[in-house]
N, C-alpha and C positions, 0 to 999 in steps of 0.2 A: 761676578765671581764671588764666594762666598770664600770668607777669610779663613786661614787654619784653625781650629779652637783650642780650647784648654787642653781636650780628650786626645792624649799623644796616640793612644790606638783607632779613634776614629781619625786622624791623623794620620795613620798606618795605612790604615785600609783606602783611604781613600786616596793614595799616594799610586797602591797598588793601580785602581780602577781607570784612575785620570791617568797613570800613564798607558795603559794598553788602549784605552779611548783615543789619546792624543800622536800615541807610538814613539813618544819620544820624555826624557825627564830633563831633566836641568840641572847644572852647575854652576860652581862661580872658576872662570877660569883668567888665570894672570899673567903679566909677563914671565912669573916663575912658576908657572905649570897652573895646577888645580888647587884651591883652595883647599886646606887640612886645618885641621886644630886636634889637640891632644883627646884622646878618650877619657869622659869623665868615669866608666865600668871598668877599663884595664888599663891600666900606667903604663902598659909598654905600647900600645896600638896608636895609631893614627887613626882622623873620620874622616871621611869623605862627603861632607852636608851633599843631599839630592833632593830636588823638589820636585813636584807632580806639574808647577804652572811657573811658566818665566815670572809672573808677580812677586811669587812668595824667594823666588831665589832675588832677583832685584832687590829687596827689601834688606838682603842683610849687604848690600855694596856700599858698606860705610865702617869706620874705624879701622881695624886692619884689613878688610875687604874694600878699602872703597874703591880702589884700580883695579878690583875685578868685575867680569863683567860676564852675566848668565849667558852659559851656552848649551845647545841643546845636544843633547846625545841618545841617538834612536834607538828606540826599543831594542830591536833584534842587534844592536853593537853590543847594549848594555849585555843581555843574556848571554849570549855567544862566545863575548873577547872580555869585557870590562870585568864582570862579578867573576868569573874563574881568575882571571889577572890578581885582582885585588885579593883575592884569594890568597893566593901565593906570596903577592907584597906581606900579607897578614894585617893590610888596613880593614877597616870598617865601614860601614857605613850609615850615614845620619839621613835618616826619612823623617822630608819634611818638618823639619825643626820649625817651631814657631818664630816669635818677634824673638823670644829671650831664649835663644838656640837653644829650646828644650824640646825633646823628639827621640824619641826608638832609636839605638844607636842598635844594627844587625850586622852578624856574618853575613860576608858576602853569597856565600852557600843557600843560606837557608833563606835570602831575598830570595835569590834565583827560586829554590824551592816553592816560594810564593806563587810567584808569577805563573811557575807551572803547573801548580794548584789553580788556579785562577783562569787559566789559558784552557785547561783540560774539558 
């Protein structure tokens, strides 16, 4: 498997591809739910880090993640229940963040949007 790179939008994209290949993405999730951290683009949002490969989500299970632990969440949940959800929470979402959690923080909308570009 080939690492995340510098490029946050090849990053992107291939966040999109590897999860419709896989059918499913990943989280860090813990005994207090899903892992969040603050939005570095809007001060009042929440992220939701997701990653395209259980690797790249294991990798951040250390300092305040470390008793979390990747879990998988299927494509057709995510589309369906999660991204309108989050929607409505008004969280965000972080694709495929790299080592130094830098990564495309999106509406949850406009992922969806992706996918069904992508899907089409």
């Amino acid at each position: 498997m080939e690492p995340l790179s510098d490029d946050l939008t090849e990053n992107f994209d291939r966040f999109v591809v590897e999860a419709i290949a896989t059918g499913c993405v990943w989280g860090l999730e813990g005994a207090e739910g899903w892992a969040l951290c603050p939005s570095e683009v809007w001060n009042t949002s929440d992220v939701m880090p997701l990653w395209s490969q259980q690797e790249f989500a294991l990798a951040h299970c250390q300092d305040e993640w470390k008793d979390y632990k990747p879990q998988p969440i299927s494509l057709e949940e995510l589309l369906d229940d999660w991204l309108p959800g989050m929607h409505d929470d008004g969280l965000l979402i972080g694709v495929n963040w790299n080592d130094e959690l830098e990564g495309e923080e999106i509406e949850p909308l406009d992922l969806l949007h992706e996918f069904e570009q992508e899907l089409s």
